[in-house]
Structure formats: structure tokens, C-alpha cells
C-alpha positions in Angstrom: 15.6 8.9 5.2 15.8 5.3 6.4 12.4 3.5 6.9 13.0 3.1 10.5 13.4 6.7 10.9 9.9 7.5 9.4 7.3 8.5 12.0 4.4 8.3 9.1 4.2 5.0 7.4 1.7 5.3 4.8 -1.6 6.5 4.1 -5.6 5.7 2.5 -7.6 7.4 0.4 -11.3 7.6 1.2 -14.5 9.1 -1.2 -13.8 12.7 0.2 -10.8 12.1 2.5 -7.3 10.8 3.2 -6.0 9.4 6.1 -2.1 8.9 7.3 -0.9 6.6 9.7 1.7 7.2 12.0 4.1 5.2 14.4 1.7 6.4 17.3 -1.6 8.4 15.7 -3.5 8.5 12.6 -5.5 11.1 10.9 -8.4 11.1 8.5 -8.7 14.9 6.5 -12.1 15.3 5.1 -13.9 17.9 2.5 -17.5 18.4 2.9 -20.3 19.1 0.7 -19.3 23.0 1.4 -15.6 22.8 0.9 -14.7 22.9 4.6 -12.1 20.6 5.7 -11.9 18.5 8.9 -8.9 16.8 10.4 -9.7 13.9 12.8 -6.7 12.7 15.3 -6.8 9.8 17.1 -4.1 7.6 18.9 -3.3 4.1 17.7 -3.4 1.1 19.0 -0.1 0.1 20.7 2.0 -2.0 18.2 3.1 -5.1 20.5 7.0 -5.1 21.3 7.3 -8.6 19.4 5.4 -6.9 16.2 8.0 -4.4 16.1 11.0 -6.7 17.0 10.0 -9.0 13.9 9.8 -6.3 11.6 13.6 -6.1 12.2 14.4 -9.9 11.6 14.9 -10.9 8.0 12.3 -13.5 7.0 10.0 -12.5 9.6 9.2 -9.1 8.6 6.9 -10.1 6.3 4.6 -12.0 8.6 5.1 -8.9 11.2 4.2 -6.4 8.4 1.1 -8.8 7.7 0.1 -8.3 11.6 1.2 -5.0 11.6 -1.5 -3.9 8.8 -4.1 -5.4 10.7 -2.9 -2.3 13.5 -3.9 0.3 10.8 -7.2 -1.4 9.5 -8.3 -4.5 9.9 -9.6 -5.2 6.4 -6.3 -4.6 4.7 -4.9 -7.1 7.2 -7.0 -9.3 6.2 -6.4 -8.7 2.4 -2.7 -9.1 2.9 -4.0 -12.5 4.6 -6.1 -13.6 2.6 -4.9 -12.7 -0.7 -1.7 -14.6 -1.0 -4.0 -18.3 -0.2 -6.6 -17.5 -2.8 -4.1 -16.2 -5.7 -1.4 -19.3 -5.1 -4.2 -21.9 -5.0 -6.3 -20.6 -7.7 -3.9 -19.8 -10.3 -2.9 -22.7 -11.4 -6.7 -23.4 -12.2 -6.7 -20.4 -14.0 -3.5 -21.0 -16.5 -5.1 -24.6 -17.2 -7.8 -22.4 -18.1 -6.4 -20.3 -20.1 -4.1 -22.7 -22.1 -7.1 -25.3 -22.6 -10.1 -24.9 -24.8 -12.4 -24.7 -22.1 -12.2 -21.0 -21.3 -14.4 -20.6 -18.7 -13.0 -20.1 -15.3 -15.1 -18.2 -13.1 -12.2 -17.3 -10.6 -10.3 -15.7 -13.8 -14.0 -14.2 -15.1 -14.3 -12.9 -11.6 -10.6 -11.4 -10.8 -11.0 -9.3 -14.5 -14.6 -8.2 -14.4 -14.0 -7.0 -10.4 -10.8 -5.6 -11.7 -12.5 -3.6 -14.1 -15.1 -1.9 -11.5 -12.0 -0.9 -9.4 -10.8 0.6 -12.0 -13.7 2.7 -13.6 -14.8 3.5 -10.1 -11.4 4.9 -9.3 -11.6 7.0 -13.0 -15.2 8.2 -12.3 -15.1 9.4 -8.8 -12.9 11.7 -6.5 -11.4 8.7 -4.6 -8.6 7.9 -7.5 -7.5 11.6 -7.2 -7.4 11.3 -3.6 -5.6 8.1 -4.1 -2.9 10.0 -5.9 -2.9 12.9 -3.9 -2.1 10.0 -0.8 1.2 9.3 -2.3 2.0 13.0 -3.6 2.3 13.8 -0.1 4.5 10.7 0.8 6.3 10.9 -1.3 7.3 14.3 -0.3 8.0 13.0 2.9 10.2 10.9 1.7 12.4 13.1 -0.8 12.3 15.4 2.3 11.0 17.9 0.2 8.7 20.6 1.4 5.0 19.5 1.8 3.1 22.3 0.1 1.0 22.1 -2.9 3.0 23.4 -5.4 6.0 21.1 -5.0 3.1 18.6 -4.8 2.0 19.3 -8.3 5.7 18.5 -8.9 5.8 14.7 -8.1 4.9 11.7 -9.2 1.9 10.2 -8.2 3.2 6.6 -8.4 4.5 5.2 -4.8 6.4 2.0 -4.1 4.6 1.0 -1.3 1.1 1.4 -3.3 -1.1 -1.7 -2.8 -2.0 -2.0 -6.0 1.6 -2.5 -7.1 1.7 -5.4 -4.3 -1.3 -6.8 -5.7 0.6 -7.0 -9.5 3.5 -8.8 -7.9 1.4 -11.0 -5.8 -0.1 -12.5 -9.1 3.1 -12.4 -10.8 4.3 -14.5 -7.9 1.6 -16.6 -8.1 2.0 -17.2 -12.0 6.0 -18.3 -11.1 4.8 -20.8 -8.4 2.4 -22.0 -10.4 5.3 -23.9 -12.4 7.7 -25.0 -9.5 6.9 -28.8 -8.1 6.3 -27.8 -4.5 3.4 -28.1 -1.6 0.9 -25.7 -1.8 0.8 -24.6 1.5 5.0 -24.1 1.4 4.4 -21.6 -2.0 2.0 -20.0 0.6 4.3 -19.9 2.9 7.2 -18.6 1.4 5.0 -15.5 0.0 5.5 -13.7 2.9 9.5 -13.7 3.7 9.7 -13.5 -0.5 7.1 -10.0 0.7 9.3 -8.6 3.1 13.0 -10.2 1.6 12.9 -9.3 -2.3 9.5 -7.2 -2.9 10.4 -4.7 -0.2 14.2 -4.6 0.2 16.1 -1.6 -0.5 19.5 -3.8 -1.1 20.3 -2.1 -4.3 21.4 -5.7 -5.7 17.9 -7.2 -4.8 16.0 -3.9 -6.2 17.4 -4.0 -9.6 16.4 -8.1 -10.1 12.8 -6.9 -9.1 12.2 -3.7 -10.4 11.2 -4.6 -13.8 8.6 -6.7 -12.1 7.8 -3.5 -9.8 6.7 -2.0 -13.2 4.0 -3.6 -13.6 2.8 -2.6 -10.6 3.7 1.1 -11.2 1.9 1.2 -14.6 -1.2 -0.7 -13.0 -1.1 2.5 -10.5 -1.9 4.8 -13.4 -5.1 2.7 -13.5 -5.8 2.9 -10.0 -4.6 6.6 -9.4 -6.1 10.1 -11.2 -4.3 13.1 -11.9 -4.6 15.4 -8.4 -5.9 18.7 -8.4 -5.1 21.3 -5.8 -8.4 20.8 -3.5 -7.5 17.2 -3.2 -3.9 18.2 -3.3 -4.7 20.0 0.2 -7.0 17.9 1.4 -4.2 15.3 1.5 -1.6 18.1 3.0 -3.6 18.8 5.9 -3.9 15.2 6.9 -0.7 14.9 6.4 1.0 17.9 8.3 -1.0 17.3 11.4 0.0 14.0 11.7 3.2 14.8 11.1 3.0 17.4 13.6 1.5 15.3 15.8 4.2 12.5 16.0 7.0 15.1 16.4 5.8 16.9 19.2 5.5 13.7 20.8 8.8 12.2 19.9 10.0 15.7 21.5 8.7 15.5 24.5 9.9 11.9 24.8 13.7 12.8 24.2 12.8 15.5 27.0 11.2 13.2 29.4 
């Protein structure tokens, strides 16, 4: 499946639900305190035409998949902002750090300790399995394989497109720039058509330079992802399968129109 055939492009876990985001709706699945399941549909906000045409122009896309995020919710938009001017400008501070005597950056201190919560918040609550579950269920979609719960127990709860693996190579990015002679606003700058050019590119060539790098990211998702069971399993499935439901029907009655 080519990514510009997908009609679902990715998904959220929440403390008792998942939400899927679609090329025109998203949906949010909930369990409540008694078991019961809700499924909440709701259109999206148009995706401007010169969004979408930059998404298809190499060295663009990854600004346009910056805006783009900002479409599903705002504060990950703003992370994806955000994130590359804090880790490029601040690194460098921390590696001086780290290599000096005087170990006592509070940036670095920060980034491990908040690092940390994340982590053991993820382990001790429902959220990480729901995290997982999020990607079981893309990842389906993907393989084209049937979205039930069994095949679901199946797959691998590690996704490419995870945040958390973005947020490895970010500060792996970060680290490498930290050595090149170059403005600081241009390493800035360049993050984001390095984003949409190398980290996301299915060029075989291109993946097999970054994939060891993509490891990282893949073992920090064990961190950031629990093993599913089936009640979060389905939670994530019916979200899921009415989206997907959802965005078919309409692309139907489009070709019909």
C-alpha cells in the first residue's frame, strides 16, 4: 500500500482510549469504568490544497508534515515545532557538559529525569498498552492484513511512524550537528527536509543508511509501549474500523458523485 493511497494516517493513545486520524474524519474509542465502549466521529478540518501539494514536493514535505500535524492536534504540532529548536541549540551545551568536569547541566538533568516519568507512567498505567494497541492496528492496515484481534495478537507492536522513534533520531540528529561548523538556525533548518528526505523515505537505498539509526528509536518504543491485551486490543479495533469505514463510504460516494 503506497502512503498516498492510505485513507488513515495514524493514530493516539489516550488513558482509556485511542483515536485514528483519517484523510477526512477522526475517531476517539473509549472504555468506561463499566467496560462499555464508545466511538466518537467527527469530521476534520479541511487540509489546505497548498498543505497537501507540499507534502508531494521533496524538501518541502517536511515542513508540510510539520503543518499538517498541527491539522490532527495542535500540541503535537507544536512539539514537532518546537522540538527540533530546543534539541539543536541545547545540545551542544549538553556534550560540553558531559565531556567537562562540571556535570551539571540542567537541560540534560531535565531531558533524563522527564524521560524517566514518561516512561514509568507509560509501564504503570493502561495508556502504554493502548499505545501499543495504536500501532497493532496500523500496522494491520498496512500489511493489509485483517483487523481482528487475533491477528492483532500477531504483530508487532513497534511502528515506524511512532513519535517516540522520531524523537530518538531527532537527538541523534542533534548529537551529529552538534559537530559540523554551521549557523545554528541553518542546522535548524535543514532538520526538517533531512525529516521528510532521509528519516521518512521509503527509497530502499536511503532506508538501509538510516535504519540502524531507526533502531534506536524502535528499541526506545519497547520503553514507551506495553504488551496489549485483548480489551485494549479492541478498544483500538473499534476506533479503528469505524474510521476506516467512515473514509470508505465517503471515498465511494465521491467516485459516484
Amino acid at each position: 500500500m503506497k502512503e498516498n493511497e492510505l485513507l488513515i494516517n495514524g493514530g493516539m493513545a489516550h488513558s482509556n482510549a485511542v483515536s485514528f486520524y483519517g484523510k477526512n474524519y477522526q475517531s476517539k474509542a473509549t472504555r468506561d469504568k463499566n467496560g462499555e465502549i464508545t466511538v466518537e466521529i467527527k469530521k476534520q478540518k479541511p487540509l489546505p490544497g497548498w498543505v497537501h501539494s507540499g507534502l508531494q514536493i521533496p524538501l518541502l514535505r517536511g515542513f508540510a508534515d510539520t503543518i499538517f500535524a498541527f491539522y490532527m492536534t495542535w500540541w503535537i504540532g507544536l512539539f514537532f515545532l518546537i522540538a527540533p529548536f530546543v534539541m539543536v541549540y541545547r545540545m551542544p551545551i549538553v556534550i560540553e557538559t558531559i565531556t567537562t568536569e562540571a556535570k551539571n547541566d540542567s537541560f540534560l538533568s531535565g531531558m533524563i529525569v522527564g524521560l524517566a516519568m514518561v516512561i514509568i507512567m507509560l509501564k504503570v498505567t493502561a495508556k502504554g498498552k493502548y499505545h501499543a494497541a495504536e500501532h497493532v492496528l496500523h500496522n494491520l492496515y498496512l500489511q493489509n492484513r485483517s483487523l481482528t484481534i487475533e491477528e492483532g495478537k500477531k504483530t508487532t507492536r513497534i511502528h515506524e511512524w511512532c513519535g517516540s522513534s522520531c524523537t530518538i533520531l531527532l537527538i541523534i540528529y542533534a548529537i551529529i550537528m552538534a559537530y559540523i561548523p554551521m549557523p545554528m538556525w541553518l542546522k535548524i533548518f535543514i532538520w526538517f527536509p533531512f525529516y521528510g528526505e532521509v528519516i521518512m523515505s521509503q527509497n530502499k537505498y536511503v532506508r538501509s543508511v538510516v535504519m540502524p539509526f531507526k533502531w534506536a528509536g524502535y528499541a526506545f518504543q519497547l520503553l514507551t509501549t506495553s504488551k496489549p491485551k485483548e480489551e485494549h486490543l479492541e478498544v483500538s479495533r473499534q476506533a479503528f474500523q469505524s474510521l476506516l469505514e467512515k473514509e470508505e463510504a465517503l471515498l465511494k460516494a465521491n467516485k459516484t458523485a
